[in-house]
N, C-alpha and C positions, 0 to 999 in steps of 0.2 A: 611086302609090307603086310601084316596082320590085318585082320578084319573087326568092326565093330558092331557085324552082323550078331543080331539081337541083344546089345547092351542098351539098355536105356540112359539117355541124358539128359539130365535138367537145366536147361543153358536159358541165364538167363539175360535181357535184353535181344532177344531173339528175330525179331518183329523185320530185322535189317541188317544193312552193314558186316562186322567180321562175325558175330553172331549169328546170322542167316548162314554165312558164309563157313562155319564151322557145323550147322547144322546139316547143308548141305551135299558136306562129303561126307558126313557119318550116314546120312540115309541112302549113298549110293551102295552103302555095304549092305542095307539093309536094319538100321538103327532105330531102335524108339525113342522121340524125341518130343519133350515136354519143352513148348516154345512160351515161355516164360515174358511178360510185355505190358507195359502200360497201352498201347496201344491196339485198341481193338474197334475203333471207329476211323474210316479210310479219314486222312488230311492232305489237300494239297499239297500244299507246303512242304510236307514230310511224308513220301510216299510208303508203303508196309505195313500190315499190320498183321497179327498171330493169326487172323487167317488167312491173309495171301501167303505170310511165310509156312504155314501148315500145308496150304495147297501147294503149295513148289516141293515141297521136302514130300511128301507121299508122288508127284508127280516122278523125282526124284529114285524113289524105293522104297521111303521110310514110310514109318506108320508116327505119326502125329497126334498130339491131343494142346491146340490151343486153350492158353491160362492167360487170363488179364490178371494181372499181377503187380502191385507197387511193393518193390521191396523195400520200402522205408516202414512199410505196415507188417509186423509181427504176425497176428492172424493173418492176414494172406498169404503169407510165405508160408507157412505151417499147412494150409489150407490146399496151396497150389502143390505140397511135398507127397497129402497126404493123397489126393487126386491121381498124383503121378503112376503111385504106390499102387494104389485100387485099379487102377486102369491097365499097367505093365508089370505089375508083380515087385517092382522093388527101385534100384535106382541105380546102377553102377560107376556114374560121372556127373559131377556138380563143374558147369563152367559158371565163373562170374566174368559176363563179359559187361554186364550195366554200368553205365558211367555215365556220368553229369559233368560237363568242362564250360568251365569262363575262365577266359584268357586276359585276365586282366590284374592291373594291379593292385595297392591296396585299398587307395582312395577310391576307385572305381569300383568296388566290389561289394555290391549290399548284399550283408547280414542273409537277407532271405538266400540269396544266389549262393555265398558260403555255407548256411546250413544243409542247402541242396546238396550239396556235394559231397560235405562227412558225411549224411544219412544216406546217400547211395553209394558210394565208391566204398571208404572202408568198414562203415557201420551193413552197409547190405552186403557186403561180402560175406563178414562176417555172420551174420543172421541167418545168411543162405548155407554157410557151412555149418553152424551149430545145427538147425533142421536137419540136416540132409547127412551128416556123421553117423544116425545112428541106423541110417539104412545103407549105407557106404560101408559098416563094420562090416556088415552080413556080405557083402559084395564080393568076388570069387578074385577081382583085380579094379578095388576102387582109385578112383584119382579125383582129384580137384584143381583146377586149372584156370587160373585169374588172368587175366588181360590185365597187367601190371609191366611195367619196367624196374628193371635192377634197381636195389635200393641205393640211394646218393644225397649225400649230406654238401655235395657241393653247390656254394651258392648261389654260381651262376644261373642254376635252377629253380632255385626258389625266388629269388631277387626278383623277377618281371612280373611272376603271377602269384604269392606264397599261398592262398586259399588253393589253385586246385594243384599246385606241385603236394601239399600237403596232404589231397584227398588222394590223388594217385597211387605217392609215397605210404598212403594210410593201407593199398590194398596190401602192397608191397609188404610192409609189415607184418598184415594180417599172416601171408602167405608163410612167412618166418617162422611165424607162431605156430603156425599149425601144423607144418613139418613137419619141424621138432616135437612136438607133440604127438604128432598121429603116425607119424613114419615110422614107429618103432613096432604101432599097431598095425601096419602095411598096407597102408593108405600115401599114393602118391600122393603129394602137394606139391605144384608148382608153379611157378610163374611164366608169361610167353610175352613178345613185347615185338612186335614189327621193326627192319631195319631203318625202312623210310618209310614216308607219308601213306596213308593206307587213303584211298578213292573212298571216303567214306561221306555221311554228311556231317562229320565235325570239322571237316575242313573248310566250312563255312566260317568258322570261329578261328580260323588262322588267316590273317590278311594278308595277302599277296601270291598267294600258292591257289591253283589250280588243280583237281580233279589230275587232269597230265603231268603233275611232278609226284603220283604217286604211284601203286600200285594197286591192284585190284585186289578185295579182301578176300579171295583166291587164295591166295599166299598162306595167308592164316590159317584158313580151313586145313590145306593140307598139315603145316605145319603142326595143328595143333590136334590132326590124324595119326603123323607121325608117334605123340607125345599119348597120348590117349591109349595107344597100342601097346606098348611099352610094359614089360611085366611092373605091374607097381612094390611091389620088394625093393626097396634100395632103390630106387629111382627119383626119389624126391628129395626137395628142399632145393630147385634149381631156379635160376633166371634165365630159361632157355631166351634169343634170337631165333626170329623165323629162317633168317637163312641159312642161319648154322646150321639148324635143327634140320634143314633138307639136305644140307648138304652132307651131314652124316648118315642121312639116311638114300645117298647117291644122288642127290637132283641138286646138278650147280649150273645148270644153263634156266635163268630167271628170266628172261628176255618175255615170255608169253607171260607175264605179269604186268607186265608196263602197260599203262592205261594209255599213254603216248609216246611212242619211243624215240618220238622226236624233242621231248623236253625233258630237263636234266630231272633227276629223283632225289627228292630234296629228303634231308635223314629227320626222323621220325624225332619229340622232342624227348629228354635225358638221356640219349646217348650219341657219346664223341664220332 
């Protein structure tokens, strides 16, 4: 597999979870990594923040530069691109892994909590990719790569939660958009979406499932190493699966993912 040795990435939700976890294997190449994060005051409750993930990822091999970041704010995002830029010379990978998830229906769903979630899932997606294109132009093998699932109009998915199927499906489309768009300019775009439950802490927000019915956000990382590596010419506009995605790239024994491999792996939600 290729190296990501001296590509810089702007990945952001970084602080934790598949976003630590993708930052993690780019810095064992040796990767410059802008760790992108509302978080930069430790919380119980929610352990990580853009400095312990900075400290792990240089521990790691990488060279770091923690950014406290809200990407629903225009100036910061501009602000955190332009930083990147001045510190590693340019940008070669924009991940959107930030996401905001309530799992609930519609009566249950206040206004604040659905704004939350178009202003970070497909509005800060997009926001992060319109900043970050026009140093991605310059880039020798740029890509963009969403923490999104295949796009689906079916409505067993939208029916239980439609605010954040909406917001999810919102990055999804962004994803569309931009392909088509930017892939003719040879800019991968594309989408990456776990098979099952990822050990993360949104799995607090799914009731009945446990840390052990899922996998470790390991998976990701590589997976979305795999995809990262990838000449970007004609490589875009996809909705890659992580397993897939390993398994064409030879690795189909998954077994050292399982957080418990004595509970079953419950599949991740929008896909059969």
């Amino acid at each position: 597999m290729a190296s990501l040795a001296g590509k810089t990435l702007f990945i952001t939700g970084a602080s934790r979870g598949i976003g630590l976890a993708i930052a993690l294997r780019a810095a064992r190449d040796g990767a410059n990594i802008a760790v992108v994060a509302k978080s930069a005051v430790a919380n119980p409750k929610l352990p990580g923040t853009i400095h312990t993930a900075a400290a792990e990822i240089q521990a790691a091999g990488g060279r770091a530069l923690p950014l406290q970041c809200d990407i629903r704010e225009e100036e910061q995002v501009r602000a955190a691109m332009a930083a990147t830029v001045d510190v590693f010379g340019g940008i070669d990978i924009l991940v959107n892994n930030a996401s905001a998830i309530w799992l609930r229906g519609t009566l249950d769903t206040p206004m604040k909590r659905f704004d939350l979630m178009q202003q970070v899932n497909a509005r800060g997606s997009f926001l992060c990719a319109q900043a970050c294109l026009p140093h991605l132009l310059e880039a020798p093998n740029p890509h963009i790569l969403t923490l999104c699932p295949p796009p689906s109009l079916d409505p067993k998915w939208w029916a239980p939660h439609t605010g954040y199927t909406l917001a999810k499906m919102g990055m999804s489309f962004v994803t569309l958009g931009l392909a088509a768009e930017f892939g003719p300019q040879g800019v991968a775009v594309n989408g990456l979406w776990p098979r099952t439950l990822i050990a993360t802490d949104a799995l607090n927000m799914i009731p009945g499932v446990s840390p052990g019915n899922g996998r470790s956000p390991a998976i990701v990382g590589d997976a979305a190493h795999a995809v990262l590596t990838r000449p970007a010419a004609g490589s875009g506009g996809e909705f890659l699966i992580d397993d897939e995605v390993l398994a064409a790239a030879g690795i189909t024994d998954l077994s050292g993912y399982a957080v418990d491999p004595s509970q079953p792996l419950y599949p991740d939600l929008f896909l059969d």
